[in-house]
N, C-alpha and C positions, 0 to 999 in steps of 0.2 A: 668711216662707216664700219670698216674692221672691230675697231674699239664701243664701239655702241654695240654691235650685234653682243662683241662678249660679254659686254656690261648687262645687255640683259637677259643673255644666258643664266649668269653668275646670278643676278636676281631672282630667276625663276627658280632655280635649284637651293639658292640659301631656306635654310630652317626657318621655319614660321617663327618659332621663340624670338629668334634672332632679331627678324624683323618687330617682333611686338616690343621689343628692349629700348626704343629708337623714340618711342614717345613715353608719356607719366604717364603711370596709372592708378587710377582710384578705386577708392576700397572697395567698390562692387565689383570690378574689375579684377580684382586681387582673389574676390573671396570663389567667384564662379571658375576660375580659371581655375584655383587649388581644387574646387570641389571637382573638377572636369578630372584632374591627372594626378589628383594623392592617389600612394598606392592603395592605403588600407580602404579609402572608398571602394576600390576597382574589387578588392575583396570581398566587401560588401555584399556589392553588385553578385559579384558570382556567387556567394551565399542565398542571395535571395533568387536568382534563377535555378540553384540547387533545390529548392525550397519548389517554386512553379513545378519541376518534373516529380518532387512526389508527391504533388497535388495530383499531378497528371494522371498517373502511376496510380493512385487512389481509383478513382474516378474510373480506368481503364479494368478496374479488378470485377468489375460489375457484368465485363463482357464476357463471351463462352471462347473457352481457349480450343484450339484445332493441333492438332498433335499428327504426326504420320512417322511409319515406322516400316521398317524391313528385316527381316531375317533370315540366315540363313545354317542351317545345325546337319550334320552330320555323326551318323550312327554306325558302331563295328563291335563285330562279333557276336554271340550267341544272344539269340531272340526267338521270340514265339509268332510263329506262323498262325495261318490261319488257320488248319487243319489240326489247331493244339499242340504243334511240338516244337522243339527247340530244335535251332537249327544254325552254321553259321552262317551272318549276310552282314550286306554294307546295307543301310540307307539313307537319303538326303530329304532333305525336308525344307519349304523355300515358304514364307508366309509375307502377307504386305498388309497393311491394318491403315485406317486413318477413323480418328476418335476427336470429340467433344465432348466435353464437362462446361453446366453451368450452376453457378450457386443463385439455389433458390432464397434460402434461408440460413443467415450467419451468427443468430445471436445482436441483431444491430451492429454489428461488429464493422462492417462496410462502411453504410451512412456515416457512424460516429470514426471512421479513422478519415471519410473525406472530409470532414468537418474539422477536426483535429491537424489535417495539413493546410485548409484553409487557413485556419487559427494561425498556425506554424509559418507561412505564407505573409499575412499581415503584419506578423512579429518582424518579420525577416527585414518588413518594407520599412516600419518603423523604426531598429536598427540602422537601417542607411537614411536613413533621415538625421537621427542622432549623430551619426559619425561627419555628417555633413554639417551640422550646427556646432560639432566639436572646431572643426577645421576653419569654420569661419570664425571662430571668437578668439581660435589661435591667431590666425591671419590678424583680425581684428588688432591684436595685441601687440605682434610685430607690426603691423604698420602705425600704428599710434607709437610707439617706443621712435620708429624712425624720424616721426613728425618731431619728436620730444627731443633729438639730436640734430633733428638741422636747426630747432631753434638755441639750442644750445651754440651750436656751431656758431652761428651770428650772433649770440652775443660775445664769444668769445672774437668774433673778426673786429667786433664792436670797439673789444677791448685792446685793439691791437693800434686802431685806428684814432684813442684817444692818449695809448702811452707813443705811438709815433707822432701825436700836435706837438705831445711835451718833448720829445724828443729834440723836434726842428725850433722849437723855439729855445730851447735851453741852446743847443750850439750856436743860435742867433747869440744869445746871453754870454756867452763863453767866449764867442768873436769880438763883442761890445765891452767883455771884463764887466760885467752884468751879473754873472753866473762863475762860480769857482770848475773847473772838471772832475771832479769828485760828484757835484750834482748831476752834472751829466754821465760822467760812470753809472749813476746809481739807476738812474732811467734809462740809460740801455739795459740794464738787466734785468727791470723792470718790462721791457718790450720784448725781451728775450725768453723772458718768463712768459707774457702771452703768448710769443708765439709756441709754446711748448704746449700751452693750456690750446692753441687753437689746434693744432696739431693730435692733440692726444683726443677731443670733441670731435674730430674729421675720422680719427681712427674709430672710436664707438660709431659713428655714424654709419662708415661702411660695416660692421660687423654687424650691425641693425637691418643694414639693405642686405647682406648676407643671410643673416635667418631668416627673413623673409623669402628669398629667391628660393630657399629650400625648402619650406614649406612650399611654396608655388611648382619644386620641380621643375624647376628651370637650372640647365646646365651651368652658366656662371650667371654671377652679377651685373657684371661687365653691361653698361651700358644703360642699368635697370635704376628707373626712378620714381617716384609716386609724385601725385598732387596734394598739393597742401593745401586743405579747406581756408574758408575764411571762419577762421574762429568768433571773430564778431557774428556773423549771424546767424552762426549754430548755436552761440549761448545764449543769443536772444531769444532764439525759439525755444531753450529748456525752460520750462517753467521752474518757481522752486519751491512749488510743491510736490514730492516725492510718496505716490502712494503706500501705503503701512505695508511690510511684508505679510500679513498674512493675505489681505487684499491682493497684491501681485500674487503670492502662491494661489491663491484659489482660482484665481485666471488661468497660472502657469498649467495647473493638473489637468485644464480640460484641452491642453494644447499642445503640450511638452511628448516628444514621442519616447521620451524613455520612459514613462509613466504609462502611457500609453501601450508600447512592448510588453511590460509585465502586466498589465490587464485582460493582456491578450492572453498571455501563457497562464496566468492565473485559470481562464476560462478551458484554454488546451488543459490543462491538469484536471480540470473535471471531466473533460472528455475520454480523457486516459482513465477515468475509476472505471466509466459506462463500457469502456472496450474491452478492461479486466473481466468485467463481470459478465462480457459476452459467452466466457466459459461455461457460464452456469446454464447457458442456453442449448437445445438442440441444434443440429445444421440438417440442411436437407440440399441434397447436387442432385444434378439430372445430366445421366452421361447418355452418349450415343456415338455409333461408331459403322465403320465398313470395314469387312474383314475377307480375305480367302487365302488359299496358300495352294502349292506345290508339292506333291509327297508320290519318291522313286525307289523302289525298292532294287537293287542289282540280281539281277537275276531272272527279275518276272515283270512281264511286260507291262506299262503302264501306261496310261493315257497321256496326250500330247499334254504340254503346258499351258494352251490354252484350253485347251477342252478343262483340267481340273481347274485352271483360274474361273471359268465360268460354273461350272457345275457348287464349287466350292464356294463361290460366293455367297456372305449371307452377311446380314445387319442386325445391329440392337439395336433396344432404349432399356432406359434404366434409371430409376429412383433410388437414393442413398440415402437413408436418416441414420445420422447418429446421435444416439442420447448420451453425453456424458453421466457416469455414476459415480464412481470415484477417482480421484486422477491425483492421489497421493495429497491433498491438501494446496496444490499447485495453484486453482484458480482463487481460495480464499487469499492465500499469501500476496500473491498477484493483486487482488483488492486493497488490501493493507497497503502495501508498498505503494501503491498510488496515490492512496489517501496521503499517504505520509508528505511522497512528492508534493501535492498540494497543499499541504501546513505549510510546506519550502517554499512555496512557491511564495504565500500569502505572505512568507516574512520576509520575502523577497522586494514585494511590491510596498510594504511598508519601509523598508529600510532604503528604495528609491526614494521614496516619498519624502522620510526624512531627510537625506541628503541635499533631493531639490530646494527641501524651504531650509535648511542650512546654508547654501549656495547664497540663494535669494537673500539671506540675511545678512553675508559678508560682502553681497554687493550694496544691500541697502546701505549699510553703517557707512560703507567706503562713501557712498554718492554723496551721503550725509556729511562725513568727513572733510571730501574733497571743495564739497560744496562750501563749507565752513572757512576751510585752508585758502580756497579760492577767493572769496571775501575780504579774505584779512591779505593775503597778499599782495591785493591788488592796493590797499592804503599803506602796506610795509613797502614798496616799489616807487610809489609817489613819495615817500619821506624820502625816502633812501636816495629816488632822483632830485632832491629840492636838495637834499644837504650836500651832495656829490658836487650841482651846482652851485651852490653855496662855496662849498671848501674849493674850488677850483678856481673862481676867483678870487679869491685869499689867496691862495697859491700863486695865480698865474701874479698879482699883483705883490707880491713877497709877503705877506702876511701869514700862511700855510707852511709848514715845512714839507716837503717830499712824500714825509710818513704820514702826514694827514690826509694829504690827497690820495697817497695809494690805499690809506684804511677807505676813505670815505669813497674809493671807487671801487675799488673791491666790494663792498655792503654793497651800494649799488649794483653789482654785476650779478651779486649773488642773489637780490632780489629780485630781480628779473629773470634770474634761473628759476627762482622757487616760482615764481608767478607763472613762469612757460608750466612748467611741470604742474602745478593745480590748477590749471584750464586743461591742459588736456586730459589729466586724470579725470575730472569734473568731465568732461564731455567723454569719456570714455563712458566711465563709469554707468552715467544717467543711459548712455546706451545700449549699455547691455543689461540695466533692469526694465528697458523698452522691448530688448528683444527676448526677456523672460515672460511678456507681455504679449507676446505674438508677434510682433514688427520687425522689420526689417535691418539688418544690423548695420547702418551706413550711417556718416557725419563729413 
């Protein structure tokens, strides 16, 4: 009973990671988890809550601010009396004030800068949108490379498991004077050489699960494995026909958030001319306030401190307009420079522009490619395995030397490598011009 309570002490305190290492996980699984705990997300994140407080902050400038104030001044030596003469004294002097200003009138300056952290705001949101679509096509990529190494892997287990038939039948041959040992020399180091190839497949594999864990921000690997689709009925579902890049790009622009980001700030940059040129405008405040004070002369007698806080007390209001006339060329310059900012901005949003359907073009060619490679693979694989079995019975029936069986299985192995690798390129690929597409990045 001792041993159970601790067991599931120790369960309740073990790290979540730890536990989610203990089953596979699949690529949506992969990509939400990185999107949860990448740092530069979490950046993001705090960039565009930076963004919300100066919307806030915007929006809060509209309100009349309350100010309160106290002082207290002290006066020594020669001063004028009331009876007109100078004379020497101390006096103190105690005052307490509380005031409000509101802005009536700013040049639209207000509206257009809350409008411009809006702006600023969306950008921000669009931003961590991107940075999250970045991390999934990462992810995407290391876990397809990992799929790409265990199939690797098993072909090479593959290869292990047809030079140890040859192995146990040649020292069958060897026992029977059938086989000289020289042939069996040559095929153990022919098994020895697989195992080195399976070996060195198993070591890419793990440094596959390794970049991936790091991406995901998971402390080790240790224990961390993914599911491996059925590739039959993911490729059955890719059609093969592949819409034209410009068709996918003109999808991608009404959907794509980094497109999207800089249309937004394109739109902030004209807001930034309208705010320049709030210079050009009058302003008008409206202050008001409570005031009285305290005032002791040494010497001569003066009323209590509350008696002159009451009697003293008095109130404003008050209208402020100011006309700008000239302010050194400050708010034309100020115009200019914004303007400018917005030419930037525009070439901005065009050299996204370009980039994306550049993007979209080097996935297109690839899916095109892969798709091709994929094809032909798949009939250089079946030769490759017809002659393999072909030269193996030659071989196993002495007809084959040693070195035609190891070429013609070697081809074989390699064609099955190249065939793993143009299926999942081909499924990668087609994937991520689905998710240029607006869809979801998973197979």
């Amino acid at each position: 009973m001792k041993k159970l309570l601790v067991s599931l002490l120790f369960a309740a305190i073990l790290p979540q990671h730890t536990i989610a290492q203990t089953r596979a996980w699949d690529l949506r699984e992969c990509c939400t988890y990185a999107v949860e705990h990448n740092i530069s997300i979490k950046q993001r994140e705090n960039n565009r809550e930076q963004r919300e407080l100066q919307l806030s902050t915007a929006k809060n400038s509209r309100l009349p601010d309350l100010n309160a104030s106290a002082s207290e001044s002290f006066s020594f030596g020669r001063g004028l009396t009331l009876d007109n003469t100078y004379t020497n004294r101390s006096t103190s002097s105690t005052s307490f004030s509380l005031g409000t200003s509101v802005p009536l009138f700013t040049g639209f300056q207000i509206p257009n800068q809350i409008k411009l952290n809006q702006l600023n705001l969306e950008a921000a949101t669009k931003d961590l949108e991107k940075a999250k679509n970045d991390i999934r096509t990462q992810v995407a990529q290391a876990y397809v490379q990992i799929l790409f190494n265990m199939e690797i892997a098993d072909v090479a287990k593959r290869q292990i498991e047809i030079d140890s038939q040859q192995v146990v039948r040649l020292q069958a041959f060897v026992n029977n004077g059938k086989a000289s040992q020289a042939q069996l020399s040559q095929q153990l180091s022919t098994l020895a050489q697989a195992h080195l190839t399976a070996t060195q497949a198993e070591n890419n594999l793990q440094l596959a699960i390794l970049a991936l864990t790091q991406l995901l921000e998971l402390p080790s690997p240790e224990g961390f494995s993914v599911v491996r689709p059925s590739l039959t009925s993911h490729l059955s579902s890719l059609t093969s026909y592949l819409p034209s890049p410009e068709a996918i790009y003109q999808e991608a622009l009404g959907i794509k958030p980094e497109v999207q980001a800089e249309q937004l700030r394109l739109t902030a940059a004209e807001r930034n001319i309208d705010i320049a040129k709030a210079g050009n405008y009058p302003t008008l405040n409206l202050s008001a306030g409570l005031q009285s004070n305290y005032y002791k002369t040494n010497g001569v007698k003066a009323e209590s401190f509350a008696s002159q806080m009451k009697n003293n007390f008095s109130q404003y209001i008050g209208i402020n307009l100011n006309v700008p006339i000239f302010n050194r060329f400050q708010t034309r310059n100020s115009i200019r420079s914004a303007k400018i900012d917005r030419e930037n901005q525009l070439l901005q949003l065009e050299n996204v522009k370009k980039s994306l359907y550049k993007e979209i073009q080097q996935v297109y060619y690839n899916a095109v490619a892969a798709d091709s490679k994929y094809h032909s693979s798949e009939s250089a694989a079946q030769s490759s395995k017809d002659a393999f079995t072909l030269t193996q019975a030659k071989y196993e029936n002495g007809k084959a030397t040693i070195t035609e069986f190891n070429e013609a299985k070697n081809n074989y192995l390699k064609a099955e490598s190249d065939l793993v690798q143009a299926r999942y390129e081909y499924l990668y690929q087609s994937a991520l011009l689905d998710f240029y597409r607006g869809k979801e990045l998973n197979f």
